[in-house]
N, C-alpha and C positions, 0 to 999 in steps of 0.2 A: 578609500578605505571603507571598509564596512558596517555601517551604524547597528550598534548591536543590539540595538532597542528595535529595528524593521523585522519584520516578517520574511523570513528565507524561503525561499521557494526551491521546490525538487520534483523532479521527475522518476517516477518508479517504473522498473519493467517488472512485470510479475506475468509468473507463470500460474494460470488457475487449472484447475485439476476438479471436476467436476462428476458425480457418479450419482447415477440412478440404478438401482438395484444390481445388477450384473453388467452394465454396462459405462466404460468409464470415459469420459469426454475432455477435451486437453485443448488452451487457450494459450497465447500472449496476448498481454492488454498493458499498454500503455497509461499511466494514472500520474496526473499533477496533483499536488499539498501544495501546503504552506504550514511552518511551524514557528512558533514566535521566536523572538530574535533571540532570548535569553535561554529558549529549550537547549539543554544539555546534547550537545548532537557527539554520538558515539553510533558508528556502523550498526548493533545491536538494535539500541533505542528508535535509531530512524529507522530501521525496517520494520519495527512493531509497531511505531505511529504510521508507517504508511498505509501496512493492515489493517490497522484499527480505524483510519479512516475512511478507506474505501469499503472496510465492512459496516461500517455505521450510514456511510450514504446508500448502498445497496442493501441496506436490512433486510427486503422482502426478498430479495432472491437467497438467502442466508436460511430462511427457516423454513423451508420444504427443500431444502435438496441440503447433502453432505459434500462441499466443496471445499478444498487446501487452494493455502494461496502459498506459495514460495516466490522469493524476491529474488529476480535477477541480477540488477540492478540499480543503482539510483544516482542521480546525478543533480548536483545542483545549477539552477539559471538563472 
């Protein structure tokens, strides 16, 4: 059973979608977290902490280019 004090681990597929002026550039990237054991996990929520994390670890690519992220995905392991 699941200790609900551990840290849960997830996998995200996310589709990034990247544009330089006229020109628009399109990825899938693969991205593991981890959210505390007590985080409120609802579909919603964890797709916004997934974004939020992998945009806080890639900050510098975030502020010169206009990129979307949309989730495909996510699965927990």
């Amino acid at each position: 059973m699941d200790n609900p004090c551990e840290n849960k681990s997830y996998r995200a597929k996310f589709l990034l979608s990247i544009n330089f002026d006229d020109l628009e550039f399109s990825s899938n990237q693969n991205y593991e977290f981890e959210v505390p054991g007590h985080f409120g996990v609802d579909d919603h929520c964890l797709e916004e902490e997934a974004k939020r994390q992998f945009i806080d670890k890639h900050r510098n690519v975030f502020v010169d280019t206009d990129m979307s992220i949309f989730v495909l995905s996510i699965n927990k392991f």
